[in-house]
PDB file of the backbone (N, CA, C, O) and the ligand in Angstrom, with CONECT records:
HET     ZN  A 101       1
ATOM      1  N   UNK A   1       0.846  -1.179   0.000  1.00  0.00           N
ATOM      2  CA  UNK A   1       0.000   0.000   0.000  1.00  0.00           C
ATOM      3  C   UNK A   1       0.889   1.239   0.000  1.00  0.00           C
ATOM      4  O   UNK A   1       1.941   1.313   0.635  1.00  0.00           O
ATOM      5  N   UNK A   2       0.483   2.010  -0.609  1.00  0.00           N
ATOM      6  CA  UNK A   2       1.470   3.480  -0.907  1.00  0.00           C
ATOM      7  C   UNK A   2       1.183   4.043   0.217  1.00  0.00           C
ATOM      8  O   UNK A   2       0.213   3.731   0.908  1.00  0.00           O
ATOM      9  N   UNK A   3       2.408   5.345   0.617  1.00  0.00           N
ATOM     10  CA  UNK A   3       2.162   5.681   1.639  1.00  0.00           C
ATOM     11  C   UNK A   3       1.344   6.896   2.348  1.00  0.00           C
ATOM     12  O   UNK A   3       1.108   7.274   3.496  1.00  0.00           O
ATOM     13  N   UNK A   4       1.001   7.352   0.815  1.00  0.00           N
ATOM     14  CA  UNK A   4      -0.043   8.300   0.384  1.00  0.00           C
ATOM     15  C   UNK A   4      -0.972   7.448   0.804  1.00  0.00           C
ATOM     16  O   UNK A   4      -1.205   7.615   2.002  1.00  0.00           O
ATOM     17  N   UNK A   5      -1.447   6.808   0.431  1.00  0.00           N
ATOM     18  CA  UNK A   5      -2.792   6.374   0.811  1.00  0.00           C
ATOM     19  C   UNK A   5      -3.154   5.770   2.414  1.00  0.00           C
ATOM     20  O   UNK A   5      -4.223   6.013   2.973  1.00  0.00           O
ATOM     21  N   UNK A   6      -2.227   5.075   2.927  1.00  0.00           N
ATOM     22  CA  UNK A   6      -1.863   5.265   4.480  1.00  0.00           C
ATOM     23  C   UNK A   6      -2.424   6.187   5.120  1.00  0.00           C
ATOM     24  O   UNK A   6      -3.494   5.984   5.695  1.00  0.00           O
ATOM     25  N   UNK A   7      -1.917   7.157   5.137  1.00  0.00           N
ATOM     26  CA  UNK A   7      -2.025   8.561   5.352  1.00  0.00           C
ATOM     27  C   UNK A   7      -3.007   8.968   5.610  1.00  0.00           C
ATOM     28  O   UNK A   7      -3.370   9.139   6.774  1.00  0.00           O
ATOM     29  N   UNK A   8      -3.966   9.334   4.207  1.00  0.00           N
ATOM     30  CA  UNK A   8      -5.057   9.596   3.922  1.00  0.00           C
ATOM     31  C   UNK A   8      -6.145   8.692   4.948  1.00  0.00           C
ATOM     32  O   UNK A   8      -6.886   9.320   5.705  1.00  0.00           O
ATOM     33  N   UNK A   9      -6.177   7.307   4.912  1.00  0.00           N
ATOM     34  CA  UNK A   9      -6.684   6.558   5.464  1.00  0.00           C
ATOM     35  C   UNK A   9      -6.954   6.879   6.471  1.00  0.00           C
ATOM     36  O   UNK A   9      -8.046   7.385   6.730  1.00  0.00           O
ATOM     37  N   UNK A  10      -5.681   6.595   7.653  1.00  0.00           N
ATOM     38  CA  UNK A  10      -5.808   6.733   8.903  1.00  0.00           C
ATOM     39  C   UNK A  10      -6.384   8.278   8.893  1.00  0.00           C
ATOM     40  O   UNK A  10      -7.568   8.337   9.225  1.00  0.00           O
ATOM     41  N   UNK A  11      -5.831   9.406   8.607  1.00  0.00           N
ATOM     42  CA  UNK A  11      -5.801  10.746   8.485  1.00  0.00           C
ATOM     43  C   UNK A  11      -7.931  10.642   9.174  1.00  0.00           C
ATOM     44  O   UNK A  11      -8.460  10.839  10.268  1.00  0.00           O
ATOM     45  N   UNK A  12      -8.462  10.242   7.788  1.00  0.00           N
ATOM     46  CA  UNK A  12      -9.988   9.972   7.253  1.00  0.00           C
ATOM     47  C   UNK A  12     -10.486   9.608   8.754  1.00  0.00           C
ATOM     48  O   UNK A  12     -11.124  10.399   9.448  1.00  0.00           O
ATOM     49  N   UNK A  13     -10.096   8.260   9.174  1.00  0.00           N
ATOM     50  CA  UNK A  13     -10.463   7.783  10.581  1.00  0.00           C
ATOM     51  C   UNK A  13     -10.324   8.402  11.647  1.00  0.00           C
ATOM     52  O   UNK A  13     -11.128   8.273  12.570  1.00  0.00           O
ATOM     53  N   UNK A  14      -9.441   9.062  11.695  1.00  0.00           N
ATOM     54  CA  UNK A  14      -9.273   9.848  12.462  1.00  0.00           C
ATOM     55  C   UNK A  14     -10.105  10.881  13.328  1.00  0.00           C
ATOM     56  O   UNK A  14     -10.353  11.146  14.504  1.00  0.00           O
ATOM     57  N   UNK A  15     -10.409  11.335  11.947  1.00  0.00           N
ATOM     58  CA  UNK A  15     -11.196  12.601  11.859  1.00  0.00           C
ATOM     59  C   UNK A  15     -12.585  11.887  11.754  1.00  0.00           C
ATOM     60  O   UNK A  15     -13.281  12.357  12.654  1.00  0.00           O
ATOM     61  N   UNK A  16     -13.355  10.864  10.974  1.00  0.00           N
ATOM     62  CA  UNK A  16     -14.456  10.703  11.284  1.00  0.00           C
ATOM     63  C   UNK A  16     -14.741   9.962  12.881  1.00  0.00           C
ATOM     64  O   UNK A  16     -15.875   9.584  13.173  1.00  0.00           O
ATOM     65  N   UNK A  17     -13.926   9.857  13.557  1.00  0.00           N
ATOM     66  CA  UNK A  17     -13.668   9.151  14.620  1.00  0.00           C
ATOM     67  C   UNK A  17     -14.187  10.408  15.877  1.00  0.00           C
ATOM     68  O   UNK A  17     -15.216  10.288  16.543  1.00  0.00           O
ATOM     69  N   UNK A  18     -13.495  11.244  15.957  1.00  0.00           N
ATOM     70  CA  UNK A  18     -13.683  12.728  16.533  1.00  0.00           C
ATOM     71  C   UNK A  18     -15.183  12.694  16.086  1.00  0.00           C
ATOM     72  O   UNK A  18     -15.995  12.200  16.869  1.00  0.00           O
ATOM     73  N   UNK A  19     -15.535  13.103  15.086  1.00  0.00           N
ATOM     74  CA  UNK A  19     -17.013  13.506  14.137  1.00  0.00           C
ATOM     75  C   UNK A  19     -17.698  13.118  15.281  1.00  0.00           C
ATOM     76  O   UNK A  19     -18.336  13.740  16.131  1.00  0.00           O
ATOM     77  N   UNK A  20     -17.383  11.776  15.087  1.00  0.00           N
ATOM     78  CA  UNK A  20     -18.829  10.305  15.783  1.00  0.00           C
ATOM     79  C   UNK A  20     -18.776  10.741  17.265  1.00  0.00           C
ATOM     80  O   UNK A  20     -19.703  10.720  18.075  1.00  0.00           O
ATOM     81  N   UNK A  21     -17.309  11.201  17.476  1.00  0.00           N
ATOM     82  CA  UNK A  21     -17.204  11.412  19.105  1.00  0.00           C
ATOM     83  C   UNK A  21     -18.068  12.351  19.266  1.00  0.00           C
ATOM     84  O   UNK A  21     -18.922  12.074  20.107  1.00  0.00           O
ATOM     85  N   UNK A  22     -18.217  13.860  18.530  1.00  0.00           N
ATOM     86  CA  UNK A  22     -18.606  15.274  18.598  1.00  0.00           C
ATOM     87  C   UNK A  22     -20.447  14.995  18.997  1.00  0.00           C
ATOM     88  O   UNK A  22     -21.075  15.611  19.858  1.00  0.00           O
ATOM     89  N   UNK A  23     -21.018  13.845  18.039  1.00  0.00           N
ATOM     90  CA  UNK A  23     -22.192  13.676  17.989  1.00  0.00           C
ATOM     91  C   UNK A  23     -22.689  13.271  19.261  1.00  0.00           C
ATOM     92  O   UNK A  23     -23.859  12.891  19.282  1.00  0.00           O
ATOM     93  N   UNK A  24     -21.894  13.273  20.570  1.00  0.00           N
ATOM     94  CA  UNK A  24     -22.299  13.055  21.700  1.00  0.00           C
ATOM     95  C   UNK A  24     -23.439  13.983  22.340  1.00  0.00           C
ATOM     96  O   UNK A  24     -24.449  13.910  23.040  1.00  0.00           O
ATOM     97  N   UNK A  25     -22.733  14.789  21.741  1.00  0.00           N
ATOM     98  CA  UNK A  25     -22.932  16.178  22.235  1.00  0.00           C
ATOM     99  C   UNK A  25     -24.754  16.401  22.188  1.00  0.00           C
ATOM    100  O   UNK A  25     -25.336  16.753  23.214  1.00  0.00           O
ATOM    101  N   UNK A  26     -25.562  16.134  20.814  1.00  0.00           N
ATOM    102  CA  UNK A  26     -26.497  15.757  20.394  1.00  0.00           C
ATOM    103  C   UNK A  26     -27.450  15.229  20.352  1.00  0.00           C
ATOM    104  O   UNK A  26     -28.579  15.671  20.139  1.00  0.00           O
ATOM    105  N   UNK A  27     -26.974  13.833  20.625  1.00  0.00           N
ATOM    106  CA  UNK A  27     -27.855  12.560  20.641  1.00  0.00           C
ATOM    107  C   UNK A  27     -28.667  12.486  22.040  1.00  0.00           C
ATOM    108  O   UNK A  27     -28.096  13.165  22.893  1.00  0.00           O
ATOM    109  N   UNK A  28     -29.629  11.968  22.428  1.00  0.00           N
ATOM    110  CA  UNK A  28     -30.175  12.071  23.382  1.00  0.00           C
ATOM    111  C   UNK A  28     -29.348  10.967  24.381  1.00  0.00           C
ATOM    112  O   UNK A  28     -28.860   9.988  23.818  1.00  0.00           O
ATOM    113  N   UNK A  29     -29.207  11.085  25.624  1.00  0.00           N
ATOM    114  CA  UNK A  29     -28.693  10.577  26.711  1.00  0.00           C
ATOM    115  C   UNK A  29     -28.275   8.972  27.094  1.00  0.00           C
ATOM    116  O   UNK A  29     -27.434   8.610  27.917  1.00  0.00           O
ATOM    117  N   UNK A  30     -28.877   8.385  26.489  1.00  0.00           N
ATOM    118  CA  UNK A  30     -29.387   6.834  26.518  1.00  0.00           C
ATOM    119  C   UNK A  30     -28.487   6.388  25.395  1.00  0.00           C
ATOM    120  O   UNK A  30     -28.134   5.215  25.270  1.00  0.00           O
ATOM    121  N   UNK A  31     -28.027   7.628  24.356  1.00  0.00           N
ATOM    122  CA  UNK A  31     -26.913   7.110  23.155  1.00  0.00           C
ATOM    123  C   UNK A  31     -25.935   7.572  23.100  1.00  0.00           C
ATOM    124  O   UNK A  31     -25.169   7.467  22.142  1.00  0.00           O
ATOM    125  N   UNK A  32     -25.651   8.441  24.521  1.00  0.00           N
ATOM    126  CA  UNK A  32     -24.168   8.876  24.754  1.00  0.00           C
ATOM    127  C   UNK A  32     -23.435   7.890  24.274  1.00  0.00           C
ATOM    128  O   UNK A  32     -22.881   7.785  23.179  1.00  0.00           O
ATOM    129  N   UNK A  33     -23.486   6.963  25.444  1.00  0.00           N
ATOM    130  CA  UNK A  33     -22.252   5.831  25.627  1.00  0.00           C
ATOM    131  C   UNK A  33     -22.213   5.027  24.368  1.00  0.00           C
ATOM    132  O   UNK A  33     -21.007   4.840  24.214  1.00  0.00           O
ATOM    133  N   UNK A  34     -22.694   4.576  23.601  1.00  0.00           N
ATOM    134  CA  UNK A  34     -22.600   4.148  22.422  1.00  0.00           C
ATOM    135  C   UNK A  34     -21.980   4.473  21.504  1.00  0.00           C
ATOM    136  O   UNK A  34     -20.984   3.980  20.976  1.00  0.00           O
ATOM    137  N   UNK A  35     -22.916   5.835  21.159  1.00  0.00           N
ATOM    138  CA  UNK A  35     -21.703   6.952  20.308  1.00  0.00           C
ATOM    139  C   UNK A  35     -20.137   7.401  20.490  1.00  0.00           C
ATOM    140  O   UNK A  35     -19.226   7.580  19.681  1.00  0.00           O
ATOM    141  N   UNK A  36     -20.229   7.498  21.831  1.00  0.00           N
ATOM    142  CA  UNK A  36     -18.363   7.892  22.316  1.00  0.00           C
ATOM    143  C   UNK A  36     -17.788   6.396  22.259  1.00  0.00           C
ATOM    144  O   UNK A  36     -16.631   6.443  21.842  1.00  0.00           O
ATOM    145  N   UNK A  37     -18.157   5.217  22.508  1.00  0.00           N
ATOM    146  CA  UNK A  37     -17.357   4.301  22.157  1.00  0.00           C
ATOM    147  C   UNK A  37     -17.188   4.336  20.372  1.00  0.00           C
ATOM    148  O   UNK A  37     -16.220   4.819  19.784  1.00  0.00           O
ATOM    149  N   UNK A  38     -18.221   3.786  19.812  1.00  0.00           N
ATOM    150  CA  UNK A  38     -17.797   3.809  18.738  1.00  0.00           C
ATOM    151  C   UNK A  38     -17.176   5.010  18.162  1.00  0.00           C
ATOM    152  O   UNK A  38     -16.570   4.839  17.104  1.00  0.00           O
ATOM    153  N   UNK A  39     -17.216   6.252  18.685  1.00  0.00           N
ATOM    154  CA  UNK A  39     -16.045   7.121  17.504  1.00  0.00           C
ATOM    155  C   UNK A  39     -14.467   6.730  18.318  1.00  0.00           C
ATOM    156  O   UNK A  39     -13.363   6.861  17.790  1.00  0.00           O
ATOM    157  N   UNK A  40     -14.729   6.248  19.669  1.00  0.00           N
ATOM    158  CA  UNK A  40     -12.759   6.236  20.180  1.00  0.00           C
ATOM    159  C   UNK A  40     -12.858   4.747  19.709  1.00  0.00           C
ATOM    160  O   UNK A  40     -11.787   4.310  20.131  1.00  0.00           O
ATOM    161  N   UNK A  41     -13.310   3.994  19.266  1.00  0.00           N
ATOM    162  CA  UNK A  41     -12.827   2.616  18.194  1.00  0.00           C
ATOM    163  C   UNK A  41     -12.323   3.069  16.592  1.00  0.00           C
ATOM    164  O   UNK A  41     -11.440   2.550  15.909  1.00  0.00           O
ATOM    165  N   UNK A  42     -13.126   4.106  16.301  1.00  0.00           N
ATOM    166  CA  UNK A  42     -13.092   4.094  14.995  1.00  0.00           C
ATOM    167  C   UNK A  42     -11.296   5.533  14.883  1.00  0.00           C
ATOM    168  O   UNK A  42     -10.566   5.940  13.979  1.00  0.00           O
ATOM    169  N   UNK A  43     -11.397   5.723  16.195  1.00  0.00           N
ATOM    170  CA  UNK A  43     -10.379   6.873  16.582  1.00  0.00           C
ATOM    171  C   UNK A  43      -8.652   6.034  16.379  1.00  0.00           C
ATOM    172  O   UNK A  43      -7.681   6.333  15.683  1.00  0.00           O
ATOM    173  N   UNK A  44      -8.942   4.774  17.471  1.00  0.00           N
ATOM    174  CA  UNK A  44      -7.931   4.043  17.515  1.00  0.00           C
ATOM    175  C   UNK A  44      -8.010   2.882  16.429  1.00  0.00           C
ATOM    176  O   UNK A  44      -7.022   2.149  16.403  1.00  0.00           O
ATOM    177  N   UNK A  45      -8.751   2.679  15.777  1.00  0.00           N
ATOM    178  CA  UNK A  45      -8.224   1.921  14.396  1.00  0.00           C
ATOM    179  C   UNK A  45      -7.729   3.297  13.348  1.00  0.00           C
ATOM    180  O   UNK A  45      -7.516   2.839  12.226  1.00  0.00           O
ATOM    181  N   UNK A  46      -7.541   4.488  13.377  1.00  0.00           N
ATOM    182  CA  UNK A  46      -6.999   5.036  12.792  1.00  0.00           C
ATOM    183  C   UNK A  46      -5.598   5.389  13.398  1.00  0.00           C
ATOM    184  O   UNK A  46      -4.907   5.975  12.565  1.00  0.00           O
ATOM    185  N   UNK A  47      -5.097   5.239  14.371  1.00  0.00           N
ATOM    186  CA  UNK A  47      -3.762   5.291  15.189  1.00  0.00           C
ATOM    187  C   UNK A  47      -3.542   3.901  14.847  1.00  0.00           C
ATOM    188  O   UNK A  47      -2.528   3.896  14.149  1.00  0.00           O
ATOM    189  N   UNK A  48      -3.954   2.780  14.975  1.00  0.00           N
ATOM    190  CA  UNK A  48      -3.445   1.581  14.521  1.00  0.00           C
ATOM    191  C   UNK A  48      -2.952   1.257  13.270  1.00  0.00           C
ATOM    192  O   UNK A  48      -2.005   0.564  12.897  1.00  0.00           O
ATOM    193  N   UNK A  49      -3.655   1.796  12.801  1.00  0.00           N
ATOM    194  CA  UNK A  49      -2.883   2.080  10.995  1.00  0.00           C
ATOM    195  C   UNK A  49      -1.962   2.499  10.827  1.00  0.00           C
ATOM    196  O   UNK A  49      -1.202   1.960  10.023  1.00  0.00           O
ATOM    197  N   UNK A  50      -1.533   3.849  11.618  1.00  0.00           N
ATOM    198  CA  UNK A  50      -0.944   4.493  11.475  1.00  0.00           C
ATOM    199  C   UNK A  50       0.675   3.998  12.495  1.00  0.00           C
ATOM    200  O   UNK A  50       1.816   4.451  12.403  1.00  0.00           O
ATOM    201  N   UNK A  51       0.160   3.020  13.318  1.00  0.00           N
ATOM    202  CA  UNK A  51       1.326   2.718  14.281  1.00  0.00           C
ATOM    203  C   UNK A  51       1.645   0.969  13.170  1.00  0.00           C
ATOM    204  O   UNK A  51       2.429   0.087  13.519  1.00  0.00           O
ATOM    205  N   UNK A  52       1.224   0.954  12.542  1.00  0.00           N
ATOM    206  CA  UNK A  52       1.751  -0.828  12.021  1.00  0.00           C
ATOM    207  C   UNK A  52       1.813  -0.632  10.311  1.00  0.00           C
ATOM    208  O   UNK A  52       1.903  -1.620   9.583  1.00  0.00           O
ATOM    209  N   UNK A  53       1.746   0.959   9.689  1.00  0.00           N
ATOM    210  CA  UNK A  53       1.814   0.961   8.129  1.00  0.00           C
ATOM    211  C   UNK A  53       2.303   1.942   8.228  1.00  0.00           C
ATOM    212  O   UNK A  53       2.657   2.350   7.122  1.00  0.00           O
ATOM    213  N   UNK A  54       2.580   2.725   9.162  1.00  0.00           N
ATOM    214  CA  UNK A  54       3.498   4.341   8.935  1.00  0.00           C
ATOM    215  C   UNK A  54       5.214   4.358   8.990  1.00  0.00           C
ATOM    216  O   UNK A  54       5.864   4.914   9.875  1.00  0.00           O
ATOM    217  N   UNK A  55       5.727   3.681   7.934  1.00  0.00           N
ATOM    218  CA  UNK A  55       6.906   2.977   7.496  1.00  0.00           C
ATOM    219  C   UNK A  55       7.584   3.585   6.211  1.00  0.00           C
ATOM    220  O   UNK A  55       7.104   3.772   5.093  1.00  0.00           O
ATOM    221  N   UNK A  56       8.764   3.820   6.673  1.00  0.00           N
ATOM    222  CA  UNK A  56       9.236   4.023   5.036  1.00  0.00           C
ATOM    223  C   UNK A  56       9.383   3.049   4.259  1.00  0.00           C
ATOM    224  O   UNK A  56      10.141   2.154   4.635  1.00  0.00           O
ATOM    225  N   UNK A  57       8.746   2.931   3.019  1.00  0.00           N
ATOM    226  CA  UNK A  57       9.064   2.056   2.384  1.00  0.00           C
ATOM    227  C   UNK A  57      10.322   1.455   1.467  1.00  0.00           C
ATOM    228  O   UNK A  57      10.138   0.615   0.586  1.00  0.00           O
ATOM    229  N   UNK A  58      11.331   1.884   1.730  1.00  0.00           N
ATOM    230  CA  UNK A  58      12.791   1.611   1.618  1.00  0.00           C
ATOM    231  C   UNK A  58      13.354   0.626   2.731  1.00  0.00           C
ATOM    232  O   UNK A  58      13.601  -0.573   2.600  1.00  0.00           O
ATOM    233  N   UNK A  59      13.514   1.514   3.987  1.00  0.00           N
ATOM    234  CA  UNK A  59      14.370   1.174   4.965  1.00  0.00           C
ATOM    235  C   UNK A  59      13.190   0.472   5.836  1.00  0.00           C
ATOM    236  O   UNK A  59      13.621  -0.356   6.639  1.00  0.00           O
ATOM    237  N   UNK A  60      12.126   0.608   5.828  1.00  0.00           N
ATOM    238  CA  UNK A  60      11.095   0.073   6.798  1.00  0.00           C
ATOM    239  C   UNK A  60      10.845   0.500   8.254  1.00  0.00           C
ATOM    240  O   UNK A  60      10.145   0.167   9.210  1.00  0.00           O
ATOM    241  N   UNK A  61      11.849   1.479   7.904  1.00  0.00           N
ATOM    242  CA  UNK A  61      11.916   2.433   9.842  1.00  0.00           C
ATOM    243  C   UNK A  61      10.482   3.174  10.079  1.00  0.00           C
ATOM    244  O   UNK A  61       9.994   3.843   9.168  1.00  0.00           O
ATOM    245  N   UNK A  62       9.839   3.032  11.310  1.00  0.00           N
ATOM    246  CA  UNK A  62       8.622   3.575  11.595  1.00  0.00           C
ATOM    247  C   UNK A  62       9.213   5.129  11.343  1.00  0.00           C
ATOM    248  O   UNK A  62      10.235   5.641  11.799  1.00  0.00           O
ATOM    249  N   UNK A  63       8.253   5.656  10.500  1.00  0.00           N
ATOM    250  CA  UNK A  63       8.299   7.533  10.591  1.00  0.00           C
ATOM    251  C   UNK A  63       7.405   8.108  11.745  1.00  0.00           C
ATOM    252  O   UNK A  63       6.356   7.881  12.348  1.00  0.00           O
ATOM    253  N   UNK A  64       8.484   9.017  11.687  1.00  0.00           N
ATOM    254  CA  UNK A  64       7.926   9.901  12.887  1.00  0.00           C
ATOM    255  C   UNK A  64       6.545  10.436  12.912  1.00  0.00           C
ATOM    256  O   UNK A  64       6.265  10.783  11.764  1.00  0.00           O
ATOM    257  N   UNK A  65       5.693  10.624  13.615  1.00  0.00           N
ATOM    258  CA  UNK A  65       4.465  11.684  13.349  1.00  0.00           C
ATOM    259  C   UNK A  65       4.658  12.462  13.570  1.00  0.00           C
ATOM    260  O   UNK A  65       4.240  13.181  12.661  1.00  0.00           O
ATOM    261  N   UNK A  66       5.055  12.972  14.220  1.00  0.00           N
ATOM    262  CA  UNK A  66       5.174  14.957  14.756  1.00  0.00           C
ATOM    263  C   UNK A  66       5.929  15.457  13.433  1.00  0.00           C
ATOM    264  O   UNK A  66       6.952  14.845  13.125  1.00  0.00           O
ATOM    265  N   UNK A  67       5.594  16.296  12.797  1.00  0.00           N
ATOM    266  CA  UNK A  67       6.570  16.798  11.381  1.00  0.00           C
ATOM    267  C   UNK A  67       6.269  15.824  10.235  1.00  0.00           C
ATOM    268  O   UNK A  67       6.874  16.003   9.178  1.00  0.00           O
ATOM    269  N   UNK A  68       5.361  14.772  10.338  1.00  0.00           N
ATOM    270  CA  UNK A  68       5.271  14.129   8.874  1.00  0.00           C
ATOM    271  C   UNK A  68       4.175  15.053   8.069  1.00  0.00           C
ATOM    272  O   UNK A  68       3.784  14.639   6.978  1.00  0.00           O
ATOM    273  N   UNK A  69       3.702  16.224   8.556  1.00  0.00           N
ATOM    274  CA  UNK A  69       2.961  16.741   7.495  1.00  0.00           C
ATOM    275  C   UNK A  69       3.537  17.332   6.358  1.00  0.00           C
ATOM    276  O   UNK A  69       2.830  17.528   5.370  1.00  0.00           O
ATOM    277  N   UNK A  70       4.954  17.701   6.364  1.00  0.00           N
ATOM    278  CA  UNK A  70       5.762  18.035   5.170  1.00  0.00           C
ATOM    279  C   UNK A  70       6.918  17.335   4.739  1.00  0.00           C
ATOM    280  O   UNK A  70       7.775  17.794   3.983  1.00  0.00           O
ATOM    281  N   UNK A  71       6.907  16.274   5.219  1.00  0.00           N
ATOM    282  CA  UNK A  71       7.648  15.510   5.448  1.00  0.00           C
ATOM    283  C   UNK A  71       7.799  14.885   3.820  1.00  0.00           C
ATOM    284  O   UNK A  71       6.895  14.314   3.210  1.00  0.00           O
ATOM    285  N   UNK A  72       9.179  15.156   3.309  1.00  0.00           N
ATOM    286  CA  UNK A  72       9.195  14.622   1.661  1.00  0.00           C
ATOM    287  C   UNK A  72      10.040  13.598   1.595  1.00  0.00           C
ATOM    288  O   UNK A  72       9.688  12.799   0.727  1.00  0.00           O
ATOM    289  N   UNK A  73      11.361  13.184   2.359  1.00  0.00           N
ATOM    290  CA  UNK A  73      12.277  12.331   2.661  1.00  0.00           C
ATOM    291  C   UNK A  73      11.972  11.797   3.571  1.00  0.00           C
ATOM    292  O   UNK A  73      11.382  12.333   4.509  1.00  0.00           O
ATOM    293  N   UNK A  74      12.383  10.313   3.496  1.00  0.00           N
ATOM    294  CA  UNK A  74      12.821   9.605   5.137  1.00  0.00           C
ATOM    295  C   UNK A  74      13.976  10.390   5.687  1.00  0.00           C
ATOM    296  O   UNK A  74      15.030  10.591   5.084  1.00  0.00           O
ATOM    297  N   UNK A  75      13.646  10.852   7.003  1.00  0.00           N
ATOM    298  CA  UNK A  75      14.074  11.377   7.822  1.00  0.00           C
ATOM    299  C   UNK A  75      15.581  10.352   7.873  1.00  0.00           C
ATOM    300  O   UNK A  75      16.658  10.948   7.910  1.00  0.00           O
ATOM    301  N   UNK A  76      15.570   9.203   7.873  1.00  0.00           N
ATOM    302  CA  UNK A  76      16.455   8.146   8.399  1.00  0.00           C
ATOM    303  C   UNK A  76      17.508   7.500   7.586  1.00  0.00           C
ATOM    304  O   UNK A  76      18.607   7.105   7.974  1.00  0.00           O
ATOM    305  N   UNK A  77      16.870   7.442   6.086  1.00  0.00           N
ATOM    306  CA  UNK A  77      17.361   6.776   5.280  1.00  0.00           C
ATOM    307  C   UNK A  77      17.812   8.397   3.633  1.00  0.00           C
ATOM    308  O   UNK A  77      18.727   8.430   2.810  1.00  0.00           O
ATOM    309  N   UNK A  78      16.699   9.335   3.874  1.00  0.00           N
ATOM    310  CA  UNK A  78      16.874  10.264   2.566  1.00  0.00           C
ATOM    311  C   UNK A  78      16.269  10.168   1.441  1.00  0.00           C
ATOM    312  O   UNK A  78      16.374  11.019   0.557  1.00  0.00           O
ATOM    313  N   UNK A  79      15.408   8.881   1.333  1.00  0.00           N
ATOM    314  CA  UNK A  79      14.797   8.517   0.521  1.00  0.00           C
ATOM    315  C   UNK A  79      13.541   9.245   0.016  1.00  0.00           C
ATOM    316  O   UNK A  79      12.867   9.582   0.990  1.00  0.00           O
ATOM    317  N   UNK A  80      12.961   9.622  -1.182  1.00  0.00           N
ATOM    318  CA  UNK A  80      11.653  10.145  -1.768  1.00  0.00           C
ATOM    319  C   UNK A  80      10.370   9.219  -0.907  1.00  0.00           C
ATOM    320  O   UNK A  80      10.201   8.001  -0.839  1.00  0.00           O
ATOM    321  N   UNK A  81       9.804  10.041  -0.478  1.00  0.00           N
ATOM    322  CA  UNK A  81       8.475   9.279   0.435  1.00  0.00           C
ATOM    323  C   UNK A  81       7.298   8.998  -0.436  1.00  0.00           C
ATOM    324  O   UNK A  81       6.417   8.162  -0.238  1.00  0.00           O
ATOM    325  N   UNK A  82       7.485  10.243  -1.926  1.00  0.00           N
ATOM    326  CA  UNK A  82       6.154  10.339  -2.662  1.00  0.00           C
ATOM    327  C   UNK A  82       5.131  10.472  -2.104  1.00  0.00           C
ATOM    328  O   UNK A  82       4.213   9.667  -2.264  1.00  0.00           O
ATOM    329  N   UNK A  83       5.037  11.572  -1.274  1.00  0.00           N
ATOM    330  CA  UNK A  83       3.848  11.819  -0.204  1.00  0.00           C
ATOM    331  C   UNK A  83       3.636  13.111  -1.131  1.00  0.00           C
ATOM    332  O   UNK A  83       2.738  13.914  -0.875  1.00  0.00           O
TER     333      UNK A  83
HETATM  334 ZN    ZN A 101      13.848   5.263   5.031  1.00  0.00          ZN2+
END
């Protein structure tokens, strides 16, 4: 899987993860707890992606998150990320 699309992925989950969380806010009382679980599942399968596919694909060294938003080289190896 490219690492563009990684990215994007988890990125997506992430954020619809929060969303589902936000809708707490909303929903009537009885669907709190439902709703906040399922968006921190759908929260941490987007950190899980991101902790077992967020790899350079050269050297295979986990990349950093803090600073991968411009991130064009492996930090480790120098390599084109094609991000
Ligand atoms: Zn590398």
């Amino acid at each position: 899987m490219k690492l563009r699309t990684i990215k994007t992925t988890a990125i997506t989950f992430i954020l619809l993860g929060l969303a589902v969380m936000a809708l707490v806010l909303v929903v009537s009382e009885s669907f709190q707890g439902i709703v906040a679980i399922s968006g921190l599942i759908i929260v941490v399968i987007g950190w899980l992606i991101l902790l077992f596919f967020w790899k350079c694909p050269y050297c295979h060294t986990h990349l950093p998150f803090a600073g991968s938003l411009g991130m064009k080289v492996c930090p480790y190896c120098g390599n084109d990320l094609e991000l």
